[in-house]
C-alpha positions, 0 to 999 in steps of 0.5 A: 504513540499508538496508531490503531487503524480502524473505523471510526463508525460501524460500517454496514455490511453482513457478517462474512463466514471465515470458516473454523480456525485453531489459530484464532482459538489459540487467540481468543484470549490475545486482546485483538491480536494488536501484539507489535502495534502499541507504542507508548505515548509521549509522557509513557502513559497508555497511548491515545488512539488515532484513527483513520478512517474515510467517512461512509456514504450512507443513504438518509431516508426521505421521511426519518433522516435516519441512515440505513445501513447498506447491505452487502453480499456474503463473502464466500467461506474461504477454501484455498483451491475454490470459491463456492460462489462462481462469480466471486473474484478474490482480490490479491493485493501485493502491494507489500511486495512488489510493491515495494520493489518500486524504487524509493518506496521502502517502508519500514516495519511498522509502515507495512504494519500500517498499511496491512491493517487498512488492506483487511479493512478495505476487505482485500482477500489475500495480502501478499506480506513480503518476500521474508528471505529478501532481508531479517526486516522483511522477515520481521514485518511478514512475520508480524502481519501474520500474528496481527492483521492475520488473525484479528478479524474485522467487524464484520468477520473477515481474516484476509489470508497472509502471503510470502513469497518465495523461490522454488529454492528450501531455504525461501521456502523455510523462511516463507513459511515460518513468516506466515505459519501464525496467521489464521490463514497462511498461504505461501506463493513460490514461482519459477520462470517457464520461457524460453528466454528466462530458462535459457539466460536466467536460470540455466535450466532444461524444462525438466529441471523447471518441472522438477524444480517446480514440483519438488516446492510445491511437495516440500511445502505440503511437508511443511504442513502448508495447505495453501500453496500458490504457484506461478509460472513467471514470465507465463505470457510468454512461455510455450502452451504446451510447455505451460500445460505440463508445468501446471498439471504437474504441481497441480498433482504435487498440491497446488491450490492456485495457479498463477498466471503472469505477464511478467513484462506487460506484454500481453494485449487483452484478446491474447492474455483472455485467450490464454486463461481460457485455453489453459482452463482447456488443456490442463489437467486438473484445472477444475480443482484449483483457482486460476488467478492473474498477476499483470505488469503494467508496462504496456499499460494494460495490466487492468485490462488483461486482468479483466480479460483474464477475470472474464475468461475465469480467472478468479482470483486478480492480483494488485496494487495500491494506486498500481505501484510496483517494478518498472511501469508498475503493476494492475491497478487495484482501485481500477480493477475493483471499481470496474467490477463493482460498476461493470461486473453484474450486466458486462461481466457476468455478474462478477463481484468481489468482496472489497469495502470502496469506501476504504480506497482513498484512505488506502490509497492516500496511505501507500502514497505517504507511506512509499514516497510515490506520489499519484499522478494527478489524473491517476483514475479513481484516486488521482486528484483530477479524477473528480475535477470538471473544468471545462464550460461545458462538463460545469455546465452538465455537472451543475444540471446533473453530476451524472452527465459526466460522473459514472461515480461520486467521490464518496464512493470510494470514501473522498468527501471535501464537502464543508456541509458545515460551512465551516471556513479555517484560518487563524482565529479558528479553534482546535475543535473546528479543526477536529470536526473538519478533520473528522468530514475529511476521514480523519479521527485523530488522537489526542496527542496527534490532534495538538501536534496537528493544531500547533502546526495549523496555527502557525501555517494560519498566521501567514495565509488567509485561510486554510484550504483541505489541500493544506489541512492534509499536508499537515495530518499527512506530516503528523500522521504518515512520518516515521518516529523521529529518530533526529528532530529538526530544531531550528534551520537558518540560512544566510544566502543572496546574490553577495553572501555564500549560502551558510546554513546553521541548523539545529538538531536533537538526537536519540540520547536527547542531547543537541547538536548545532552545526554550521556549513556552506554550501552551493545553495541554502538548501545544499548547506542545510543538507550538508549540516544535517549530514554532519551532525546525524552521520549516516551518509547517502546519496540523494537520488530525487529533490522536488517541490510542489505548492499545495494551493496556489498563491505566494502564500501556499504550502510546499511539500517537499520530496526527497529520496536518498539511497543509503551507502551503508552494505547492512541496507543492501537484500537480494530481490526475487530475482536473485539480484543484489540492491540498494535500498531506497527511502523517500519522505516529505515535509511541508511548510511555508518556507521552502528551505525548513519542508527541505531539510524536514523531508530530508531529516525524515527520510534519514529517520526512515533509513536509520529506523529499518537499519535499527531493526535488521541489526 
């Protein structure tokens, strides 16, 4: 089946300059560059479209009721070492990358796909793809977002730029560029460590080694006929000015057209990582050519604070992630980053802007939570479920005399409505249409085929409980629409447990080649037998690394979601991170029902599903 992510209405905006590009002339002809995106439907015919788009806020005049479209700026004609306008900041998104280096979030191809094609239409500048030489899976999904998403132009003209990472090393080189090379605009990312404690522990190497490393990248990627060079100095936040100066004046000379600067362990404060953006724009040669960009880890909890800093130091480019996922504590967050600037930026920034669509954040945002199993903290800011929520007497009472009391800004800026202007209210005798249209006020356009999936199982949840809230009506889409292709299909599950009884668990499942299986064990509890069958019958051993359970609204009656990660055992899983290191990879999914023990052995069998699909595309 075929999800295309895209708007289900015409969003307002003026069309963005993307400058001349051979590749999209190459393409004219491709059909929107979807090329990897289409699945058949389940009866083989042309699939139907699910489309995932939050609803825009739009301003209603007073005296036609008529909606009138919201201007934006212009988005600079992109130049990869200058931004014509000096107070635009390009937004770097890397989520895809480290990112995904948080454990449990692996994606598959065509989550990445997925999550990709809602990063250009968020109107993200720069996505960093991947680490193509990690994995031939990674390869595969840099290689397909740069044919797709990198050359398929939003209604409003903008190509974001696609990013590999690699190494300083030829092969990461090859392989970044080869990932990248068909996207209208590539850019290849390559770093090496410049402190003390890196270039002595890690790599081993002198700092004319480090120069010569760092230099010798940069030249054979302008070989290659790599135009759009980014180069960081890892560990930048602690390494030596001086030191740092020369590293940087030397690939600047070699090519680079932005220079990176990261605090690869969150150490920095504010005053400090500004300070050193400023001193760096003083003392390194050639600077005046390039666009300084900042890469900050969150481990202090400070990442969006010394991006800011370093965006108010010059800094013009700022790298990110969805809901701020990545290694360790995570990376700067790109929803805070943004709604700083957008709510900050003209009278405390110097009129910084930056070229995102807000209305895209939540579903955005949603889709990296379902998508890499990390759920938001609830009172995460911006997206977490709290970040609108008022319980206090008194925050009510300001609310209710004026949202402005204790709201710097509506829900539905960053595209979250859970207004019923309707008035409409689900449960069981509601029908299929008014579960589109609540569906539709939500964000959510959903296909045909999606939509009877969705109503079947909103059928089933409405015949135990009275009435069915947004909370329980986006656990079911987030099930239908956020779960990988069934590679096995939970039948049935029974379980047979009490105080007297050995918890036995019969479970039946339907397999790739179509036949059923039915297995029937023991185990410690009924969702340990269930899993014990499920085991016995798909045969792929793991190891399950995380199990939790939490009700969608209150009541005995609630929806549970249920989470679970598993780590496979199987070495074709196994790819080496940008640090060198050997790992396991980790695949989480979820489920929801009624019965706690049927969302546990679903989220259970989706997450083998997961596992077993991207180890069907490394083979």
């Amino acid at each position: 089946m075929e999800r295309v992510l895209r708007r289900a209405s015409s969003l307002p905006g003026a069309r963005r300059s993307t400058g001349a590009c051979p590749v999209l002339a190459r393409r004219a002809a491709e059909s929107g560059g979807a090329r990897g995106l289409l699945r058949q439907g389940r009866d083989g015919t042309r699939p139907s479209r699910t489309v995932l788009s939050p609803p825009v806020r739009a301003a209603v005049s007073s005296e036609s009721g008529s909606k009138e479209k919201k201007a934006r700026p212009l988005r600079p004609k992109y130049v990869p070492n200058k931004i014509d306008d000096p107070n635009y900041v390009r937004i770097f998104d890397t989520t895809l990358r480290d990112g995904e280096q948080s454990p449990g979030a692996t994606l598959t191809i065509d989550e990445k796909v997925q999550i990709a094609s809602q990063l250009s239409k968020l109107g993200v500048d720069i996505i960093e793809a991947g680490f193509p030489r990690a994995s031939p899976d990674d390869f595969k999904a840099v290689q397909l977002i740069a044919q797709t998403v990198g050359t398929r132009p939003q209604e409003d003209g903008h190509i974001p730029v696609i990013c590999g990472l690699s190494r300083t090393v030829q092969a990461d080189l090859d392989a970044a560029w080869n990932a990248v090379k068909e996207a209208a605009f590539p850019r290849v990312h390559t770093f090496i460590a410049t402190s003390d404690i890196h270039m002595e522990h890690k790599l081993r190497m002198t700092e004319d080694e480090v120069v010569e490393n760092a230099v010798n990248a940069v030249k054979y990627l302008k070989g290659l006929g790599c135009d759009d060079i980014e180069f960081s100095p890892e560990d930048a936040g602690r390494s030596r000015p001086e030191f740092l100066y020369r590293v940087l004046a030397e690939v600047i000379k070699a090519g680079a057209t932005t220079l990176n600067i990261p605090d690869t362990t969150g150490w920095n404060l504010p005053l400090e990582f500004g300070g050193l953006i400023t001193k760096l724009r003083e003392n390194v040669e050639g600077i005046d050519d390039v666009v300084i960009s900042t890469h900050c880890q969150n481990d202090l909890g400070l990442s969006t604070a010394n991006s800011l800093a370093g965006a108010q130091n010059g800094a013009r480019q700022l790298e990110c992630t969805i809901n701020g996922i990545g290694e360790r504590a995570g990376n700067a967050s790109l929803e805070e980053i943004v709604m700083a600037i957008m709510l900050r930026g003209q009278q405390e920034m110097g009129g910084l802007r930056t070229g995102i669509v807000p209305e895209h954040i939540y579903m955005a945002s949603k889709m990296v939570s379902e998508y890499s199993g990390m759920m938001v903290q609830p009172h995460k800011a911006i997206v977490g479920n709290n970040a609108f929520a008022h319980e206090s007497g008194i925050h009510q009472d300001g609310m209710l005399k004026s949202k402005e009391t204790y709201e710097i800004m509506s829900p539905e800026t960053i595209g979250l409505n859970r207004t019923i202007d309707a008035g409409i209210v689900l449960g069981k005798h509601s029908g299929r249409h008014a579960v589109k249209t609540r569906l539709s006020e939500m964000g959510y356009e959903v296909g045909s085929d999606d939509l009877d999936e969705i109503f079947k199982r909103f059928k089933a949840v409405a015949d135990k409980k009275k009435g069915i809230k947004d909370e329980d009506l986006e656990a079911l889409v987030s099930d239908q629409l956020f779960q990988n292709t069934q590679v096995w299909e939970l039948l049935e599950a029974q379980v047979v447990c009490g105080t007297m009884e050995m918890p036995t668990a019969t479970v039946k499942m339907r397999g790739p080649d179509g036949m059923e299986h039915i297995e029937s064990i023991v185990g410690k509890g009924p969702v340990d037998a269930c899993y014990k069958a499920v085991d016995k019958i798909v045969k792929s051993p793991v190891n399950l690394l995380d199990y939790s359970v939490n009700a969608v609204t209150e009541g005995i009656d609630a929806l549970a979601v249920t989470r679970v990660c598993v780590e496979s055992t199987d070495e074709r899983l196994a790819y080496e991170s940008a640090s060198g290191s050997t790992r396991r990879r980790n695949f989480t999914a979820q489920s929801s029902d009624t019965d706690i023990v049927v969302s546990s052995t679903r989220a259970y069998v989706n997450a083998l599903c997961k596992m077993l699909t991207v180890l069907k595309n490394i083979q």
